[in-house]
C-alpha positions as CSV (number, residue, x, y, z in Angstrom):
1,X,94.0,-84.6,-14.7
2,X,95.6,-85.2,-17.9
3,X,98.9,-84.3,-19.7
4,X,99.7,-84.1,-23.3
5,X,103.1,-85.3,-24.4
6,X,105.7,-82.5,-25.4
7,X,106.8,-84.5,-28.5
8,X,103.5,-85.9,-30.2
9,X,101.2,-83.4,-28.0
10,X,99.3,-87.1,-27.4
11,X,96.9,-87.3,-24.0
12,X,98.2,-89.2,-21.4
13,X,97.5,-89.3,-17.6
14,X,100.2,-87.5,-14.9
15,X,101.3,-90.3,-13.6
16,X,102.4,-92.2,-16.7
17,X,106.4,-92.7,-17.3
18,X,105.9,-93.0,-20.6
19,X,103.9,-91.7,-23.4
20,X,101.8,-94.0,-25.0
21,X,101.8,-92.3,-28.6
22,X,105.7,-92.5,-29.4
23,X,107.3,-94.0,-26.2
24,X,109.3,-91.2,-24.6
25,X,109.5,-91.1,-21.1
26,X,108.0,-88.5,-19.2
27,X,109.5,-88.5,-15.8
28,X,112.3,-90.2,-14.2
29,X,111.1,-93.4,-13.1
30,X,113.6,-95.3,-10.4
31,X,114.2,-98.6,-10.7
32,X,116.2,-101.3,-9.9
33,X,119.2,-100.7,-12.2
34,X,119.3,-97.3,-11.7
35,X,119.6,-98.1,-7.6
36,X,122.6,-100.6,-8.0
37,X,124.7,-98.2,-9.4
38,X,126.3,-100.8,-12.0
39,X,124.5,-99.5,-15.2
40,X,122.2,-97.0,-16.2
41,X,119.0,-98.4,-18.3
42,X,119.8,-96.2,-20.9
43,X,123.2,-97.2,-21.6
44,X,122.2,-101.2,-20.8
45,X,119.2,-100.7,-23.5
46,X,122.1,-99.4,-25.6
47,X,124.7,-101.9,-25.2
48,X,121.8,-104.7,-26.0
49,X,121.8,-103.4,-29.4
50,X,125.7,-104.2,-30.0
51,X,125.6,-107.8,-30.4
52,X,123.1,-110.6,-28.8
53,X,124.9,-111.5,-26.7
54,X,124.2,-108.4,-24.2
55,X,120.9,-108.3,-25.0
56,X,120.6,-112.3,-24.0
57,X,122.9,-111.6,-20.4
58,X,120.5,-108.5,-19.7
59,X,117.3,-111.0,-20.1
60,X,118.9,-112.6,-17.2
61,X,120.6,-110.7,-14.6
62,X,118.3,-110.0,-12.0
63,X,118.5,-106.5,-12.0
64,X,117.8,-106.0,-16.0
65,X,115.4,-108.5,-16.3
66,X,112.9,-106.7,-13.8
67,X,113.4,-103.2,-15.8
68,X,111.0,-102.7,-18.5
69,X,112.6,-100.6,-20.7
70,X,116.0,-102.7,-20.5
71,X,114.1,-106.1,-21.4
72,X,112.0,-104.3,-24.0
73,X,115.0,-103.3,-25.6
74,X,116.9,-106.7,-25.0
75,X,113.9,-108.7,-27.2
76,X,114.3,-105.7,-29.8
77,X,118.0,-106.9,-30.4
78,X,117.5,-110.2,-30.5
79,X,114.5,-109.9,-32.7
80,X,116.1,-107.7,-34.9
81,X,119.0,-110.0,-35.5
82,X,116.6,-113.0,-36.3
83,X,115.1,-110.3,-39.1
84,X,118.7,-109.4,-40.4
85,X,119.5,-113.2,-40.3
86,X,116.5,-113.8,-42.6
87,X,117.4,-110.8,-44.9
88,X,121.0,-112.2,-45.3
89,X,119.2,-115.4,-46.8
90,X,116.9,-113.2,-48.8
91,X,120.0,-111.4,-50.0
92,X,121.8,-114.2,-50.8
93,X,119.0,-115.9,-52.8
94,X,118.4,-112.6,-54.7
95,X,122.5,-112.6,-55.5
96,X,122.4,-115.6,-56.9
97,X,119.5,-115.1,-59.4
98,X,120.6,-111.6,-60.6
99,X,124.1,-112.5,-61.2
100,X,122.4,-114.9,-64.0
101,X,121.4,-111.8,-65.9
102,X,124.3,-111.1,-68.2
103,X,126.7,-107.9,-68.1
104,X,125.2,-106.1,-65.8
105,X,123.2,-108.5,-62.9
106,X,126.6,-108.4,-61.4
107,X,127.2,-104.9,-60.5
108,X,123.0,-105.3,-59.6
109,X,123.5,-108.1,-57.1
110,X,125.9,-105.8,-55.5
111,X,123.9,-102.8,-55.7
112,X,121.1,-104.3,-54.1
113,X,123.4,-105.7,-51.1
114,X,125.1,-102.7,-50.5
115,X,122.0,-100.5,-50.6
116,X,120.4,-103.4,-47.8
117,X,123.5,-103.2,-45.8
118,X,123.7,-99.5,-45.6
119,X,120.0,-99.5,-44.5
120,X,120.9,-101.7,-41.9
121,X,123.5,-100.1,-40.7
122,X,121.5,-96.8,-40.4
123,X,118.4,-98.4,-38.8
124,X,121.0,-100.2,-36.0
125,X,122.4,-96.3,-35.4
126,X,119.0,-95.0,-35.2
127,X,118.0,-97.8,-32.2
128,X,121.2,-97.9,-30.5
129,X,120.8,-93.5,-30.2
130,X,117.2,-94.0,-29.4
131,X,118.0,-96.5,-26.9
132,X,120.8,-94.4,-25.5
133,X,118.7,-91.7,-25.1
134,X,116.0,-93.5,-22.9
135,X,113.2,-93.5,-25.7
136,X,110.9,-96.7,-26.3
137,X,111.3,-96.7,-29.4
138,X,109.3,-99.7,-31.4
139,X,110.2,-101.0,-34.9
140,X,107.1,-101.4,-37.3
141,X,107.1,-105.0,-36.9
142,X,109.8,-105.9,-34.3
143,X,108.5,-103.4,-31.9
144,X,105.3,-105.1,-31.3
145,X,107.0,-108.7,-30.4
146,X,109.5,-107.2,-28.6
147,X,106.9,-105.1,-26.1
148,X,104.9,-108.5,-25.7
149,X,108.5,-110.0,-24.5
């Protein structure tokens, strides 16, 4: 017997925890940091997004590194630094060729890095409340490498 998920209405069997199509979880699954009673996996996939630091601790304290949606989240972060890291050089490369273009490459350059930061800053709000709120939430690219992780 099947089940279809109440957010993308996508197949999935009963006892799955979560849905295949767009990662939310379906039932309460226990585990390991949930029976410590230190931290709930919600709010330790959350806190992995806040620096790399977290996310690198979480990859190895026993308890977090057993739980799925905890490491999952973990790689995420650190994968999604590395990508910002490589943007930052991108950024600063594109800076310094538009600020060749007289008058206005300027006020461009800084166009450009304030539109890039503000997407950033949007897409790190949308994973830390996605993380917070217990959904598997993959990144186009990132999410693939982190799942594999």
């Amino acid at each position: 017997m099947s089940n279809s998920c109440p957010q993308c209405s996508a197949e999935m069997p009963d006892e799955a925890a979560f849905c295949p199509g767009c990662g939310r979880r379906m039932i309460a699954v226990p585990s390991a940091v949930a029976s410590t009673g230190f931290l709930k996996e919600n709010v330790a996939g959350a806190l992995a997004y806040i620096t790399v630091f977290p996310a690198l601790v979480f990859l190895r304290m026993m308890p977090f590194k057993r739980n799925h949606f905890v490491r999952f989240h973990s790689f995420q972060s650190i994968f999604l630094t590395i990508a910002g890291l490589a943007i930052v050089v991108g950024l600063r490369l594109c800076f310094a060729v538009l600020t060749f273009i007289p008058r206005f490459g300027y006020m461009l350059a800084w166009l450009v890095v304030l539109l890039v930061a503000l997407a950033g800053v949007i897409l790190w709000l949308v994973v830390v409340v996605k993380a917070f709120q217990g959904e598997l939430f993959k990144l186009p690219v990132i999410g693939g490498f982190a799942e594999k992780g």
